[in-house]
N, C-alpha and C positions, 0 to 999 in steps of 0.2 A: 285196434282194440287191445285190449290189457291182456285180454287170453293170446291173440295172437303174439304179443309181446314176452310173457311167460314162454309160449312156445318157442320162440326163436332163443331166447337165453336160456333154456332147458337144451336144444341142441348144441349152440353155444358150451352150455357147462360140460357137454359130454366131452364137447373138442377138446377144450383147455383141460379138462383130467386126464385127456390122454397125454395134451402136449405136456404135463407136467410129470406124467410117468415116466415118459420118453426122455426126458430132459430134468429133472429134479432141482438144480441149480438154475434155470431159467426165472429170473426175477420178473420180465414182462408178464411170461405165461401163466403165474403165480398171479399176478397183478389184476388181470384181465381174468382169471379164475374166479376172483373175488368181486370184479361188477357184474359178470354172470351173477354169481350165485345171491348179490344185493338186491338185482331184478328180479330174484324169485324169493325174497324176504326173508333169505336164509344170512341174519347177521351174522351172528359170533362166527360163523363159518365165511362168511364173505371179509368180512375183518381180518382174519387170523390169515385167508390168505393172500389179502394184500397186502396184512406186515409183513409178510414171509419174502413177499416181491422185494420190498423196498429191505428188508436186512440183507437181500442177496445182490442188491446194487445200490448202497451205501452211496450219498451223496460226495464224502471223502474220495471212492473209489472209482467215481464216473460219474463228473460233473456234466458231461454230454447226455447222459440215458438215466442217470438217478431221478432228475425233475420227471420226467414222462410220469415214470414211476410212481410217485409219490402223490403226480397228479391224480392216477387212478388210486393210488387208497383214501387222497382228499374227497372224490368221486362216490367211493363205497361210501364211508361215512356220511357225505350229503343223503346218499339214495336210502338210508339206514336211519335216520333221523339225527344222527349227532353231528347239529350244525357247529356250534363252537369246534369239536376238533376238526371238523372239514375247513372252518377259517383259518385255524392255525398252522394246519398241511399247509394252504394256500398260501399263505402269508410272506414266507421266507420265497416261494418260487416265483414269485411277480418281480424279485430284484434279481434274480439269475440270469443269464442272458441264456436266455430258451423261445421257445417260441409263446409262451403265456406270459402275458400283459396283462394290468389292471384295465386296459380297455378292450382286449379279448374278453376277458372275466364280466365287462357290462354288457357286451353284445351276444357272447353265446347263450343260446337259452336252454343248454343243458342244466345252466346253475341256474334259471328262474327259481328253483327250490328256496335258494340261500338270497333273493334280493330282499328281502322283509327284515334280515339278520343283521340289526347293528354291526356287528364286529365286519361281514361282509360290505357291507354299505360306506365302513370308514376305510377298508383296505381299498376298494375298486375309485371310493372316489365321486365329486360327477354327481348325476342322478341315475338312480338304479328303476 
């Protein structure tokens, strides 16, 4: 159920505020702070702290953990309504060598949100 769902990202959000007190420069923690708080429809605050994730592990500076990253604020933004820049996140980390694929991208149905979305539709490819 949706409440039950709320629930679990409401304790959720508790965790990751702590991990981020505890750790401040933690770019995951900050990251996964921000799909917590998407699940509970707290944009501008689910936003701000998954760009915080991804300034604090710069694709420049960790090419192995920046894509994760960048996956979850591509993730806020889908869960938050702003599907154009959730494709644009997307876009550059389908040719990274990471573990996300434009054929992950058609099979997981975390992104069902985004199959409807031209811009997703030309990135993944295929039939959506």
């Amino acid at each position: 159920s949706s409440a039950l769902a709320r629930a679990f990202a409401d304790t959720a959000r508790l965790a990751y505020e702590a991990g981020v007190q505890a750790a401040p420069d933690d770019g995951q923690t900050h990251a996964l702070l921000g799909v917590s708080l998407a699940f509970l429809g707290r944009r501008e605050q689910a936003i701000r702290e998954a760009e915080r994730g991804v300034e604090l592990v710069p694709m420049e500076k960790d090419a192995y953990f920046a894509p994760y990253i960048q996956l979850q604020l591509a993730r806020v933004h889908m869960m938050v309504g702003s599907k154009d820049k959730a494709v644009e996140l997307l876009t550059p980390l389908v040719e990274l060598p990471n573990n996300l694929s434009k054929a992950w991208l058609r099979v997981d149905p975390t992104f069902d949100p985004l199959r409807s979305h031209p811009g997703f539709r030309a990135l993944v490819g295929g039939t959506t």
